[in-house]
PyMOL Python script that loads the backbone (N, CA, C, O; Angstrom):
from pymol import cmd

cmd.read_pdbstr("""\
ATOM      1  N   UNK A   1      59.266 -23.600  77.457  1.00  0.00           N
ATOM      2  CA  UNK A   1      60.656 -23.806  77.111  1.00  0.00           C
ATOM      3  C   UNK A   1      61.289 -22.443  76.863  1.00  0.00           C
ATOM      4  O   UNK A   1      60.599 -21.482  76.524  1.00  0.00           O
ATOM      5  N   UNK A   2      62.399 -22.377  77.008  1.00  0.00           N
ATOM      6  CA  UNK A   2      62.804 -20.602  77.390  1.00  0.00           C
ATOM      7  C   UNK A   2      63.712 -20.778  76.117  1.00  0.00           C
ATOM      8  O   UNK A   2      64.200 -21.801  75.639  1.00  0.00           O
ATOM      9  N   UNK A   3      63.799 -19.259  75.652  1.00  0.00           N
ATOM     10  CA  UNK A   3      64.323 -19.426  74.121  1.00  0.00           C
ATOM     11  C   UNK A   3      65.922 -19.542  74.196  1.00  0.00           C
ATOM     12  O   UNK A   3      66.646 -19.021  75.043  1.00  0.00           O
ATOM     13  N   UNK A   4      66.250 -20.233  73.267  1.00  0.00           N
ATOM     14  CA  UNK A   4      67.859 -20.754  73.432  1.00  0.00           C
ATOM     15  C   UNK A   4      68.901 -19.303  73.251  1.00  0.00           C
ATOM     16  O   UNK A   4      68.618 -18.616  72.269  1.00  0.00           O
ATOM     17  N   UNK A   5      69.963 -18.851  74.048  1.00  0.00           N
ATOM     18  CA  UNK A   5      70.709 -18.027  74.045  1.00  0.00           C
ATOM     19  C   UNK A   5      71.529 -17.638  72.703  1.00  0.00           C
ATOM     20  O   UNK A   5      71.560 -16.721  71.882  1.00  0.00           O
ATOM     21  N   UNK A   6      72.377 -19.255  73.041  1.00  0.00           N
ATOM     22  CA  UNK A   6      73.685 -19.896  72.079  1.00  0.00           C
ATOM     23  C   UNK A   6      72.771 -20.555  71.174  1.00  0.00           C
ATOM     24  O   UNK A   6      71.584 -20.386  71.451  1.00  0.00           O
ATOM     25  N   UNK A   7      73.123 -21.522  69.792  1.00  0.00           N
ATOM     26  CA  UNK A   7      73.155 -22.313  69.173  1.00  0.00           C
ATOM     27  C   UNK A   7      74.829 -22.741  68.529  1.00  0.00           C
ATOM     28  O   UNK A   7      75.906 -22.179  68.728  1.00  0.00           O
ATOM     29  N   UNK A   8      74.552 -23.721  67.865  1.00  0.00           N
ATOM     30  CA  UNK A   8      75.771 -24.726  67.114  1.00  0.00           C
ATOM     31  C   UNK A   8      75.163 -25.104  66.000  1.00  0.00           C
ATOM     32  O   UNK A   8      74.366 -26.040  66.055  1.00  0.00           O
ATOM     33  N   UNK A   9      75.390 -24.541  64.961  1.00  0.00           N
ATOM     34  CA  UNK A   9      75.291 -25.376  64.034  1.00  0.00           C
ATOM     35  C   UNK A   9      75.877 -25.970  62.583  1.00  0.00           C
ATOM     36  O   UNK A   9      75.912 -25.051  61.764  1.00  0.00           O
ATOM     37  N   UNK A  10      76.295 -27.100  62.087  1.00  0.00           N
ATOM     38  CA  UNK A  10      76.901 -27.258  61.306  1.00  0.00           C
ATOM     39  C   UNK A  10      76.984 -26.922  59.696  1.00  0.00           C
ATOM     40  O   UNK A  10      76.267 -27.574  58.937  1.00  0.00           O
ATOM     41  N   UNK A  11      77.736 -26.044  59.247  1.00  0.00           N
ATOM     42  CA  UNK A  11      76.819 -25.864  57.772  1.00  0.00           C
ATOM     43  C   UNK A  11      78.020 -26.810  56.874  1.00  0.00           C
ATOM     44  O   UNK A  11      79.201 -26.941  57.194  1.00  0.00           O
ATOM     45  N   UNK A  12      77.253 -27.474  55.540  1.00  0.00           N
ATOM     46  CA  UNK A  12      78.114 -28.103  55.105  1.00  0.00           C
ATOM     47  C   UNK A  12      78.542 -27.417  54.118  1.00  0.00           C
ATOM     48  O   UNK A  12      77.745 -26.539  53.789  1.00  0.00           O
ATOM     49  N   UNK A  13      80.217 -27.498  53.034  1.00  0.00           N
ATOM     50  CA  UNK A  13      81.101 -26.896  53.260  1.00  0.00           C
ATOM     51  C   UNK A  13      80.410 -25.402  51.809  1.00  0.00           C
ATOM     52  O   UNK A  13      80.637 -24.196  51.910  1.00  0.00           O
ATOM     53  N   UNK A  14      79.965 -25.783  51.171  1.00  0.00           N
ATOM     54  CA  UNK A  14      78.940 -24.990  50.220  1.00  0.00           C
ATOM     55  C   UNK A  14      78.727 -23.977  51.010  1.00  0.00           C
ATOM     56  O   UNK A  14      79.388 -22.940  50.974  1.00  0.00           O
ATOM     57  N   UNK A  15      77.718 -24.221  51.840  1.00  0.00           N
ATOM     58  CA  UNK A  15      77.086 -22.974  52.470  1.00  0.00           C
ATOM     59  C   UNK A  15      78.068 -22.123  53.538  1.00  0.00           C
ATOM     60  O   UNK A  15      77.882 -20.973  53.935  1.00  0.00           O
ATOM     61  N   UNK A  16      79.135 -23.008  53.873  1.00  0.00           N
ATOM     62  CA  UNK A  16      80.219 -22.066  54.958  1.00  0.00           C
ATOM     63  C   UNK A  16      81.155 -21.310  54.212  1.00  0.00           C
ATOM     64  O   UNK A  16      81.688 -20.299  54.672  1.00  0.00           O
ATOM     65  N   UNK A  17      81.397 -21.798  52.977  1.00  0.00           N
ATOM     66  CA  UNK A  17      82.006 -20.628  51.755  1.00  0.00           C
ATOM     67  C   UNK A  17      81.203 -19.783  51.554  1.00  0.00           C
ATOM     68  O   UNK A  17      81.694 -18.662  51.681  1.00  0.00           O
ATOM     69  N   UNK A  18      80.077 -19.791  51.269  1.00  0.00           N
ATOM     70  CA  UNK A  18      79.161 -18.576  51.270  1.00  0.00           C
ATOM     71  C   UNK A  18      78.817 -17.472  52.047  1.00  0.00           C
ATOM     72  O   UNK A  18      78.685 -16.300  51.692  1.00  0.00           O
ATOM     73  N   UNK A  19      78.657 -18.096  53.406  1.00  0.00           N
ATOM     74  CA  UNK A  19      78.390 -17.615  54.843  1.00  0.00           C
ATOM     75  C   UNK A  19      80.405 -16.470  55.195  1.00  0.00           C
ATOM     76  O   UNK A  19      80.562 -15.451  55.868  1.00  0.00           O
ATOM     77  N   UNK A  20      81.369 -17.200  54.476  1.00  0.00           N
ATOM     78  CA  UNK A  20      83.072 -16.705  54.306  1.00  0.00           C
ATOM     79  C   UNK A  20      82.785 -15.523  53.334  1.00  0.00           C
ATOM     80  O   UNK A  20      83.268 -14.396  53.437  1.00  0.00           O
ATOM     81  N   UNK A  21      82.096 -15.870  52.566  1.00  0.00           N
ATOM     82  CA  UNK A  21      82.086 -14.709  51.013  1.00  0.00           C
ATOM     83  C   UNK A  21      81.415 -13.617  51.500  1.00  0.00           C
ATOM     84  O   UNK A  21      81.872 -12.509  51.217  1.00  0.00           O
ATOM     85  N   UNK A  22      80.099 -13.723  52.395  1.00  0.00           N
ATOM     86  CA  UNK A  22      79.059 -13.174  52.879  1.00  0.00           C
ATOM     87  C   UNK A  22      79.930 -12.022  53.886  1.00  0.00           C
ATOM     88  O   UNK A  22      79.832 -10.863  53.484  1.00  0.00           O
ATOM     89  N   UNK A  23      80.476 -12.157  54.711  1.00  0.00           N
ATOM     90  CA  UNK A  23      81.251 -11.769  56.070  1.00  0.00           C
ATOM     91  C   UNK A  23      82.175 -10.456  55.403  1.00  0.00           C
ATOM     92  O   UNK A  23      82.267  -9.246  55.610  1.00  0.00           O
ATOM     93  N   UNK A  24      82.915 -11.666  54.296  1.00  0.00           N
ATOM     94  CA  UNK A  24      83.881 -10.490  53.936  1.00  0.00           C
ATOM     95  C   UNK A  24      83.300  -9.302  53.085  1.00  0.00           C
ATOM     96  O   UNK A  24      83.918  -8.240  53.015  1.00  0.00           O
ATOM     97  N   UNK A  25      81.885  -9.532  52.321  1.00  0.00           N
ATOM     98  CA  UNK A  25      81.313  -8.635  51.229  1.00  0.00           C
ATOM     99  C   UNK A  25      80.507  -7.837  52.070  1.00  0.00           C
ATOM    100  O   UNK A  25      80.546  -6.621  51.881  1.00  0.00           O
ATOM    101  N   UNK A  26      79.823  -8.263  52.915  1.00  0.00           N
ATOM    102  CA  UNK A  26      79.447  -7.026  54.010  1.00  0.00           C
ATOM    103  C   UNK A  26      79.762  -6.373  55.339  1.00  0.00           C
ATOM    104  O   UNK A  26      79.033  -5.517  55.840  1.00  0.00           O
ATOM    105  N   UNK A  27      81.140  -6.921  56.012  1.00  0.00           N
ATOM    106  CA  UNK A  27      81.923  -6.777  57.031  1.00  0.00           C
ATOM    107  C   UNK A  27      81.060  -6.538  58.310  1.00  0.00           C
ATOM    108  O   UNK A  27      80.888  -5.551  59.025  1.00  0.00           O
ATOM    109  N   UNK A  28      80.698  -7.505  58.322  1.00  0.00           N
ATOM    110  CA  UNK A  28      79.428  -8.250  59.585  1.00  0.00           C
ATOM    111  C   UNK A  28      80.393  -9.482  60.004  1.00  0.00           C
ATOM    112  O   UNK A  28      81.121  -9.904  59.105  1.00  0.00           O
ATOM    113  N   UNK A  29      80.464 -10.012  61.084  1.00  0.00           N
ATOM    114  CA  UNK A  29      80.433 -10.820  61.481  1.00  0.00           C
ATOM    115  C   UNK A  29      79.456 -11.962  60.998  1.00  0.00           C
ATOM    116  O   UNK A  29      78.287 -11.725  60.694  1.00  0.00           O
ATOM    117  N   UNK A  30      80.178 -13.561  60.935  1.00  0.00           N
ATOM    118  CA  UNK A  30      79.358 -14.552  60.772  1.00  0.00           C
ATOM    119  C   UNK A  30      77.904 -14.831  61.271  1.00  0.00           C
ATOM    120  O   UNK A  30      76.872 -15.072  60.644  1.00  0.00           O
ATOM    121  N   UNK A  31      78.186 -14.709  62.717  1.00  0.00           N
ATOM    122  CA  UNK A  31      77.198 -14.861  63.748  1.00  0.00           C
ATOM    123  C   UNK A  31      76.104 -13.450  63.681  1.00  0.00           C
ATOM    124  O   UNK A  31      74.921 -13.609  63.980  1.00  0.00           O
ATOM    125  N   UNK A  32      76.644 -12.048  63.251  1.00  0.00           N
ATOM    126  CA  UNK A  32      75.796 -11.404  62.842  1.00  0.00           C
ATOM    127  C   UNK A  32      74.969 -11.847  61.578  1.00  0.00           C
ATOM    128  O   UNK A  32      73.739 -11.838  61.632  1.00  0.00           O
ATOM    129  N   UNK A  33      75.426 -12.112  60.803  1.00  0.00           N
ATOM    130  CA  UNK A  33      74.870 -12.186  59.672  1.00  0.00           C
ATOM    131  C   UNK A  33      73.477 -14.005  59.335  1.00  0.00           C
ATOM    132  O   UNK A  33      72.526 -14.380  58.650  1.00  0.00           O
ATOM    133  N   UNK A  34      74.364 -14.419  60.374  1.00  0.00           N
ATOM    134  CA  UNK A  34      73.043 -15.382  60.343  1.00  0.00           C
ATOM    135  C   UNK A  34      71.929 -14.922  61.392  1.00  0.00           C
ATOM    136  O   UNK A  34      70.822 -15.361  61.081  1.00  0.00           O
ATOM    137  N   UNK A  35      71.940 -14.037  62.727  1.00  0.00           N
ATOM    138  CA  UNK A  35      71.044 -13.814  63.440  1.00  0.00           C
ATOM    139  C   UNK A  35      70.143 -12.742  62.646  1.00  0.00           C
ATOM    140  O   UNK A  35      69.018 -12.309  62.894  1.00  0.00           O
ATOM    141  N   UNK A  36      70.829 -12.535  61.850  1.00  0.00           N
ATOM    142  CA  UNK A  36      70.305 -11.497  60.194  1.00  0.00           C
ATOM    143  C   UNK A  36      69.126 -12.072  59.549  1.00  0.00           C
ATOM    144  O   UNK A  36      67.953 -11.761  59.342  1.00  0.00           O
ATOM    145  N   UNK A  37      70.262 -13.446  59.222  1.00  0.00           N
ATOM    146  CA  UNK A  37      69.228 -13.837  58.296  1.00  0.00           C
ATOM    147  C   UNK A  37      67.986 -14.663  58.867  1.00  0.00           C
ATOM    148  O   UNK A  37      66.855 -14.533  58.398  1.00  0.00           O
ATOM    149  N   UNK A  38      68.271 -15.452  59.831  1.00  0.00           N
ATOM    150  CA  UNK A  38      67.503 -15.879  60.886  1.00  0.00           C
ATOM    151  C   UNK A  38      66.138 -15.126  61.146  1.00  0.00           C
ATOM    152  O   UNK A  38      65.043 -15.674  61.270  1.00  0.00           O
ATOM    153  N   UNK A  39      66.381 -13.858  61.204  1.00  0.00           N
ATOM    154  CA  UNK A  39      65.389 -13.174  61.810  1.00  0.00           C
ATOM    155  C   UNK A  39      64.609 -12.674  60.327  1.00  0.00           C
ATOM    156  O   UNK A  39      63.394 -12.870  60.291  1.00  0.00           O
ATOM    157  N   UNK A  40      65.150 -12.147  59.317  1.00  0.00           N
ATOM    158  CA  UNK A  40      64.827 -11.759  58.140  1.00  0.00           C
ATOM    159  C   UNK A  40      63.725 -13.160  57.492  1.00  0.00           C
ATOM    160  O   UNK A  40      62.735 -13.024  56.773  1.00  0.00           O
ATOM    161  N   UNK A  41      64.250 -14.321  57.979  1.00  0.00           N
ATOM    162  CA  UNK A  41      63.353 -15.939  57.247  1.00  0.00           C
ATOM    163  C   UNK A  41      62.623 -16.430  57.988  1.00  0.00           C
ATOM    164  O   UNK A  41      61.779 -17.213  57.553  1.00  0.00           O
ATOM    165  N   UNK A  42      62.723 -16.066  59.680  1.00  0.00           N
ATOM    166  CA  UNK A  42      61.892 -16.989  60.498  1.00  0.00           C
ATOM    167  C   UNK A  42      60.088 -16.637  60.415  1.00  0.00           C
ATOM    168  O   UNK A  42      59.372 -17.547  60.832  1.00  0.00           O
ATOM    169  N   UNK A  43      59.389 -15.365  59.897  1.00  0.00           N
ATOM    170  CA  UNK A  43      58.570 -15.133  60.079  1.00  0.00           C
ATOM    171  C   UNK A  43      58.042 -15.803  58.446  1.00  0.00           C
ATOM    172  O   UNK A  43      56.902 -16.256  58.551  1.00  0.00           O
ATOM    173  N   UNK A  44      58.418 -15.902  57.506  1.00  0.00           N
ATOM    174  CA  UNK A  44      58.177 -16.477  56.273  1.00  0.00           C
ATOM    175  C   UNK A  44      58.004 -17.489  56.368  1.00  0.00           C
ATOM    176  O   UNK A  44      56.868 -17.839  56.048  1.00  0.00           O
ATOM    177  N   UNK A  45      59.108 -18.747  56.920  1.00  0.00           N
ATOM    178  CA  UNK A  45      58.987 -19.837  56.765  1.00  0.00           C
ATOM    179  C   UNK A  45      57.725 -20.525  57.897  1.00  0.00           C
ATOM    180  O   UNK A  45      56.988 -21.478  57.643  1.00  0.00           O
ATOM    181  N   UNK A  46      57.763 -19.696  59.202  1.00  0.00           N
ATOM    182  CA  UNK A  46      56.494 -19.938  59.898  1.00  0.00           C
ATOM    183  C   UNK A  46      55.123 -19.769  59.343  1.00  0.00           C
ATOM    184  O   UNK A  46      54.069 -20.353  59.594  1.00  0.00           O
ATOM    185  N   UNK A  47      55.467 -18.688  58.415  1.00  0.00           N
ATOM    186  CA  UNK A  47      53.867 -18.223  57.582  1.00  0.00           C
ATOM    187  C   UNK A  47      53.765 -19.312  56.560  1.00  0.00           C
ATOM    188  O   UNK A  47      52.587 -19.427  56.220  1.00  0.00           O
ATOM    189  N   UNK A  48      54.382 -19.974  56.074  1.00  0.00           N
ATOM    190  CA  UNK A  48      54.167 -20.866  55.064  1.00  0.00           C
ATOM    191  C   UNK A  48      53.966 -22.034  55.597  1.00  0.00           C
ATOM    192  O   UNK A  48      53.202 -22.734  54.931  1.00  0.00           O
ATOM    193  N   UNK A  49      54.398 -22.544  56.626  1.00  0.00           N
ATOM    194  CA  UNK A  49      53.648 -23.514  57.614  1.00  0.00           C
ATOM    195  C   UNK A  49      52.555 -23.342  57.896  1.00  0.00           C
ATOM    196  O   UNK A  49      51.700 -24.221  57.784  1.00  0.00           O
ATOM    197  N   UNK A  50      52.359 -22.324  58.269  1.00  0.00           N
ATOM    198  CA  UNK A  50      50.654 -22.126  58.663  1.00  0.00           C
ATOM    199  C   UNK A  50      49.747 -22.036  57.394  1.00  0.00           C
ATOM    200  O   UNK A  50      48.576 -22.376  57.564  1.00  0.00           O
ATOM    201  N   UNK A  51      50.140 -21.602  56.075  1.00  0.00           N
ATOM    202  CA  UNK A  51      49.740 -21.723  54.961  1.00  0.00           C
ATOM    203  C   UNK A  51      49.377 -23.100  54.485  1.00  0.00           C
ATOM    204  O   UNK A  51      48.202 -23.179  54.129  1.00  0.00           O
ATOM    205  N   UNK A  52      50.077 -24.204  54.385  1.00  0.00           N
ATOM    206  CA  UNK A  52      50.335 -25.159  54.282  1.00  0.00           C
ATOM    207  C   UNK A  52      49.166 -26.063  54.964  1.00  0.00           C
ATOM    208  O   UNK A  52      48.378 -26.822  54.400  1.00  0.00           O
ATOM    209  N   UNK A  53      49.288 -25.762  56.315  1.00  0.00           N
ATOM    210  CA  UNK A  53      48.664 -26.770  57.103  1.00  0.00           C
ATOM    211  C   UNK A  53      46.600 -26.053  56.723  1.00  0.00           C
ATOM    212  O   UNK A  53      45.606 -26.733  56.979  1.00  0.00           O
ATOM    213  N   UNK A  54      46.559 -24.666  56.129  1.00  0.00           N
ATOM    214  CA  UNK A  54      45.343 -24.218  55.930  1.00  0.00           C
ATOM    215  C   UNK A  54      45.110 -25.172  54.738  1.00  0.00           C
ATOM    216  O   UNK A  54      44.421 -26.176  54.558  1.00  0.00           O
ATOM    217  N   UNK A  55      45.793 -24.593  54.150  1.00  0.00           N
ATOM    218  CA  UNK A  55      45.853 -25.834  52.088  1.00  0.00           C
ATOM    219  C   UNK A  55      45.082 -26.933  52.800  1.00  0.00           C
ATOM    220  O   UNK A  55      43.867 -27.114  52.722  1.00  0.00           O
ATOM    221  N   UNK A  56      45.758 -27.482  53.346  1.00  0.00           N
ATOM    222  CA  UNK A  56      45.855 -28.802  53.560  1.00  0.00           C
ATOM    223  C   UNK A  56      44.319 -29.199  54.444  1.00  0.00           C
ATOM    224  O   UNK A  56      43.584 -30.123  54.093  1.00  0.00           O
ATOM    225  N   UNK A  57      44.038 -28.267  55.667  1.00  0.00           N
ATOM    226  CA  UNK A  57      42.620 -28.199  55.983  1.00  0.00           C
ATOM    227  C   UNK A  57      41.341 -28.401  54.940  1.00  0.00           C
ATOM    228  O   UNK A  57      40.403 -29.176  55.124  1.00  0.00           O
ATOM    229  N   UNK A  58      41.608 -27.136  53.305  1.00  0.00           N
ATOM    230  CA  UNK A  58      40.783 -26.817  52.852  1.00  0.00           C
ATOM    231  C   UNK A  58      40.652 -28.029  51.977  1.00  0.00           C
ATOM    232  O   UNK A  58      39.614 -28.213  51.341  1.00  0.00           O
ATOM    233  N   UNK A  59      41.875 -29.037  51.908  1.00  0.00           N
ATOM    234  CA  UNK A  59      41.305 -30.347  50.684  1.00  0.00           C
ATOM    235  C   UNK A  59      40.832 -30.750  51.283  1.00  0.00           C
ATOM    236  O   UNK A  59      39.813 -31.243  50.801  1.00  0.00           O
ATOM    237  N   UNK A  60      41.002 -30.963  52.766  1.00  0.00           N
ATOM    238  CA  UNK A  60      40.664 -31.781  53.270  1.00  0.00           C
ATOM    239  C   UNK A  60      38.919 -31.769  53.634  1.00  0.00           C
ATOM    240  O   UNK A  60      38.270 -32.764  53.955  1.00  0.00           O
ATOM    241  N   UNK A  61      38.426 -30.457  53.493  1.00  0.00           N
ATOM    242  CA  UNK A  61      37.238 -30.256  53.847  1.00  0.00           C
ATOM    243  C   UNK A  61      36.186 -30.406  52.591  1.00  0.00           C
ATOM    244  O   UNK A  61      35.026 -30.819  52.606  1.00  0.00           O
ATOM    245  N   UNK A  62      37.267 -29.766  51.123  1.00  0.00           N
ATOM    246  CA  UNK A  62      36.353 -30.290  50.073  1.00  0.00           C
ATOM    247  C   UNK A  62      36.524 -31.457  49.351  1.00  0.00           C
ATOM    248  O   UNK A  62      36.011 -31.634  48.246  1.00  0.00           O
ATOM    249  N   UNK A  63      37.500 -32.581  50.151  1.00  0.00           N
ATOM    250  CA  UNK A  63      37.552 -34.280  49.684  1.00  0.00           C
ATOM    251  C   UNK A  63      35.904 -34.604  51.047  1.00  0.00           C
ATOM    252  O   UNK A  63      35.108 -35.413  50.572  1.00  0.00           O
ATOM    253  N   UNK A  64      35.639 -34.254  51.966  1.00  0.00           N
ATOM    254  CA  UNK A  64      34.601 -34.211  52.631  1.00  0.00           C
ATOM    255  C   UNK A  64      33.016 -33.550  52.128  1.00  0.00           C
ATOM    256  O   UNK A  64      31.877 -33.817  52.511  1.00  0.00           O
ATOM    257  N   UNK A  65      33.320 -32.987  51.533  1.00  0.00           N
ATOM    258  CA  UNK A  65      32.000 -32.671  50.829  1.00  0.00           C
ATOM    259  C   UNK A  65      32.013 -33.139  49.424  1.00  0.00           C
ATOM    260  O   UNK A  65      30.841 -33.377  49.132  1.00  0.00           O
ATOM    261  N   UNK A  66      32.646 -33.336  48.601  1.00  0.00           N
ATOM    262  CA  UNK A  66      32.674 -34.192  47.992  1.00  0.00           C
ATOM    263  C   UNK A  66      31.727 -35.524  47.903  1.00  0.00           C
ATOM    264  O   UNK A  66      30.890 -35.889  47.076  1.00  0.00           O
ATOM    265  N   UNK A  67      32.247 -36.114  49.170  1.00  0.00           N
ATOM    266  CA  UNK A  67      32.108 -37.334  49.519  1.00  0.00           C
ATOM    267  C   UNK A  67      30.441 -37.694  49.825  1.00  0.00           C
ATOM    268  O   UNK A  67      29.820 -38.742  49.644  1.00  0.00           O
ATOM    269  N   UNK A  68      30.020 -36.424  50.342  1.00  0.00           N
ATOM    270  CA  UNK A  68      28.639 -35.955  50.971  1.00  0.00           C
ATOM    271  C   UNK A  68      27.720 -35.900  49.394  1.00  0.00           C
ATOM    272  O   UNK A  68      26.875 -36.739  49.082  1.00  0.00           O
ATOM    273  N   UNK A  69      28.153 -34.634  48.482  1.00  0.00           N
ATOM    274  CA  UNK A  69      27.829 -34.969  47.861  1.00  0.00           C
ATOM    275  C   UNK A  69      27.735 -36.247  46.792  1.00  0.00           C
ATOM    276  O   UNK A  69      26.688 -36.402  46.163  1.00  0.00           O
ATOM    277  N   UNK A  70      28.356 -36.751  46.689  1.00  0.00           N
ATOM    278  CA  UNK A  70      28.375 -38.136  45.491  1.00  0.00           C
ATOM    279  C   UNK A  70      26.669 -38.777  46.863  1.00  0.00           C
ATOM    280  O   UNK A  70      25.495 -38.771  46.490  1.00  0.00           O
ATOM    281  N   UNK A  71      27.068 -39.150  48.085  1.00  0.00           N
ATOM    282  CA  UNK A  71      26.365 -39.906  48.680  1.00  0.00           C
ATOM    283  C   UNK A  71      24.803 -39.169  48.518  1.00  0.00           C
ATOM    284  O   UNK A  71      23.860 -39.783  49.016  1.00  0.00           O
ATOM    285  N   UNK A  72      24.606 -38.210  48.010  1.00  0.00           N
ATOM    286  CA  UNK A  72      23.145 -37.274  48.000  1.00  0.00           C
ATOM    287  C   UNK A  72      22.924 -37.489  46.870  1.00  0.00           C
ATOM    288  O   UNK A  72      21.757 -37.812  46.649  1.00  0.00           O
ATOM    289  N   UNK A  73      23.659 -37.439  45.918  1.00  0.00           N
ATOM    290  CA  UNK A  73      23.285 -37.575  44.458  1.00  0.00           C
ATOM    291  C   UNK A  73      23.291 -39.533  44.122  1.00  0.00           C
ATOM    292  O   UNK A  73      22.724 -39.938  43.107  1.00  0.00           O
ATOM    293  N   UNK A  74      23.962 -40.517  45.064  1.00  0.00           N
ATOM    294  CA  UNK A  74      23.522 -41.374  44.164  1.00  0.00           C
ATOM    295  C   UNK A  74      22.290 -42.191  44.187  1.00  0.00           C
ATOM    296  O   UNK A  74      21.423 -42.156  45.060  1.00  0.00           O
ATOM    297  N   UNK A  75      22.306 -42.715  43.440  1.00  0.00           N
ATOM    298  CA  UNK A  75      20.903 -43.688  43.223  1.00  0.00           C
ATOM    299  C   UNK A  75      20.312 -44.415  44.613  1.00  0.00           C
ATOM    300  O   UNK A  75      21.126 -45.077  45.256  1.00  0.00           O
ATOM    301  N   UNK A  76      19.295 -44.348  44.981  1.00  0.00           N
ATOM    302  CA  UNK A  76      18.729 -45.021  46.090  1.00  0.00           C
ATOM    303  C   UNK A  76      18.503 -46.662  45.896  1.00  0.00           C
ATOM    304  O   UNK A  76      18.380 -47.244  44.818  1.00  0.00           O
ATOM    305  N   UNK A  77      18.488 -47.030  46.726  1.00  0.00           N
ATOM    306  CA  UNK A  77      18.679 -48.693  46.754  1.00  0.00           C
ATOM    307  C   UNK A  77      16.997 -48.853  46.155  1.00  0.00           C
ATOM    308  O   UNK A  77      15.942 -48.224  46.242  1.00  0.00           O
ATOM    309  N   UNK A  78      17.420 -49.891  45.622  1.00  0.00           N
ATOM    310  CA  UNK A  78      15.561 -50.504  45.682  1.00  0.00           C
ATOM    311  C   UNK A  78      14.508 -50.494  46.362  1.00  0.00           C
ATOM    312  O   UNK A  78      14.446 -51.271  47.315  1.00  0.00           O
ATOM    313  N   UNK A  79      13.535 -49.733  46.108  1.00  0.00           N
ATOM    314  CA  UNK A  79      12.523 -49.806  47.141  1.00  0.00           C
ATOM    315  C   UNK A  79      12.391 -48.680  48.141  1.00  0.00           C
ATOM    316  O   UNK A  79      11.385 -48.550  48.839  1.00  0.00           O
ATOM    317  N   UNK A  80      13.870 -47.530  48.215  1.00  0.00           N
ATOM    318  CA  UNK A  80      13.406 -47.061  48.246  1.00  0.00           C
ATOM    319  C   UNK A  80      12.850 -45.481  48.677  1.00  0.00           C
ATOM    320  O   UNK A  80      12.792 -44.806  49.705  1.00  0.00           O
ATOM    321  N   UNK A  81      12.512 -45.346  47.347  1.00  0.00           N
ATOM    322  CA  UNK A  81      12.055 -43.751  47.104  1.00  0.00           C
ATOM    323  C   UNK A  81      10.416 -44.235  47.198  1.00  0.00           C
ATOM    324  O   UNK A  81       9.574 -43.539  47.765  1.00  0.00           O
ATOM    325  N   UNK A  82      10.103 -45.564  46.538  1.00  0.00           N
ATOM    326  CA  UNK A  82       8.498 -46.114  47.542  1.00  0.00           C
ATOM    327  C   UNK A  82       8.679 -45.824  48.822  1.00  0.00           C
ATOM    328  O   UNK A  82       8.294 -44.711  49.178  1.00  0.00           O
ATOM    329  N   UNK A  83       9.305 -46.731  49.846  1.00  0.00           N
ATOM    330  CA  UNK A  83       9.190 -46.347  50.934  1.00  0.00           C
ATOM    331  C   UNK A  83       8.832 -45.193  51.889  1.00  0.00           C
ATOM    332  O   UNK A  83       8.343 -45.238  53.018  1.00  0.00           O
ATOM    333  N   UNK A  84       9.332 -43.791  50.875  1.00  0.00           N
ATOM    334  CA  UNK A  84       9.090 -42.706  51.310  1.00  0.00           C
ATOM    335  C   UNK A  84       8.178 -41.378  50.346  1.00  0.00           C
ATOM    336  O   UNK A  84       8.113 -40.152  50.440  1.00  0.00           O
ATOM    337  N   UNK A  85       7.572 -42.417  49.429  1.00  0.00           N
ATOM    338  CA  UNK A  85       6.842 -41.485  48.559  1.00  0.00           C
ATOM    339  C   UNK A  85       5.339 -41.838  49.137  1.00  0.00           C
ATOM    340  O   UNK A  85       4.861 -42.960  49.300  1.00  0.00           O
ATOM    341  N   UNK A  86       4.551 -40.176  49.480  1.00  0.00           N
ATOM    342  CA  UNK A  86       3.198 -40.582  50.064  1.00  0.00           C
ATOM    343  C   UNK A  86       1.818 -40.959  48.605  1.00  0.00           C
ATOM    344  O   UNK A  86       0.612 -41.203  48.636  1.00  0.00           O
ATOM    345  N   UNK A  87       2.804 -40.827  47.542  1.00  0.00           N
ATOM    346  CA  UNK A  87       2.219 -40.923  46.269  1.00  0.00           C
ATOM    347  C   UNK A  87       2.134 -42.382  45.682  1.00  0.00           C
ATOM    348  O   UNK A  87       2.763 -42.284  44.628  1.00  0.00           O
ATOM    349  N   UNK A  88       1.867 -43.177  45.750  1.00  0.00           N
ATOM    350  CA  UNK A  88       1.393 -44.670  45.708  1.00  0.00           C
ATOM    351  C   UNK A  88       1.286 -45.110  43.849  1.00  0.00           C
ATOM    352  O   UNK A  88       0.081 -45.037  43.606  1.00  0.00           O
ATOM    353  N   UNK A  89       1.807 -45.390  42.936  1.00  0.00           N
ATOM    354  CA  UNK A  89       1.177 -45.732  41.490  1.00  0.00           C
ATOM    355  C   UNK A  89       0.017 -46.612  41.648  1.00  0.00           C
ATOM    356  O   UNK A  89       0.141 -47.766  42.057  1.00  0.00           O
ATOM    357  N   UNK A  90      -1.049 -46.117  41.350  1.00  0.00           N
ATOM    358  CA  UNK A  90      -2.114 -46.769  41.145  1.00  0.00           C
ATOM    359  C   UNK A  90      -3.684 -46.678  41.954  1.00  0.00           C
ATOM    360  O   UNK A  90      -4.815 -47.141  41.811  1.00  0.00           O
ATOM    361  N   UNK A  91      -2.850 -45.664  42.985  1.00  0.00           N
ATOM    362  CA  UNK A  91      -3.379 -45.224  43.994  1.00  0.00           C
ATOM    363  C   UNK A  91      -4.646 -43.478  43.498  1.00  0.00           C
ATOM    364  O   UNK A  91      -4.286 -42.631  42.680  1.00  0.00           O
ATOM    365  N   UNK A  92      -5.593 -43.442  44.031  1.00  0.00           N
ATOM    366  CA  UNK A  92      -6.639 -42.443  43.398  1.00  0.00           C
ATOM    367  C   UNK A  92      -6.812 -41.605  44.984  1.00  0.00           C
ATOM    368  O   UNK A  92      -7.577 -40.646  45.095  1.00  0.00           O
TER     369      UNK A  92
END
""", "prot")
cmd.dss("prot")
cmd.show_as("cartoon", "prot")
cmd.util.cbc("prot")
cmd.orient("prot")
């Protein structure tokens, strides 16, 4: 997909007073000042996505061991740790 030239976008009326306040306090153009800020936020907010989705890997890997462990540590069914003990009670 080839990167977009133009955009449009709507800001609601909060942020277009700001974006008005912004223009006149640093005598930039609108459209400068968002390809400004655009470029100044896009590598942050991508890094925190990728942050995010790691977080989110790493519960996910220790709700998985977790899980491993409880199943190693619990109690064996009846019969059996006999089944697999070559040590017999009663046995010489």
């Amino acid at each position: 997909m080839a990167a977009p030239q133009t955009l449009t976008i709507s800001l609601d009326p909060g942020l277009a007073d700001r974006l008005a306040a912004a223009t006149k306090q640093s005598g930039l153009t609108a459209s400068d000042l968002v390809v400004r800020a655009l470029t100044d936020h896009l590598d942050g907010v991508t890094a925190y996505g990728r942050i995010t989705d790691e977080v989110n890997a790493v519960k996910d890997h220790i709700a998985t061991l977790a899980g491993l462990i409880g199943e190693a540590l619990a109690e064996p069914p009846p019969g059996a740790a006999e089944a697999i003990c070559r040590y017999k009670p009663g046995s010489a």
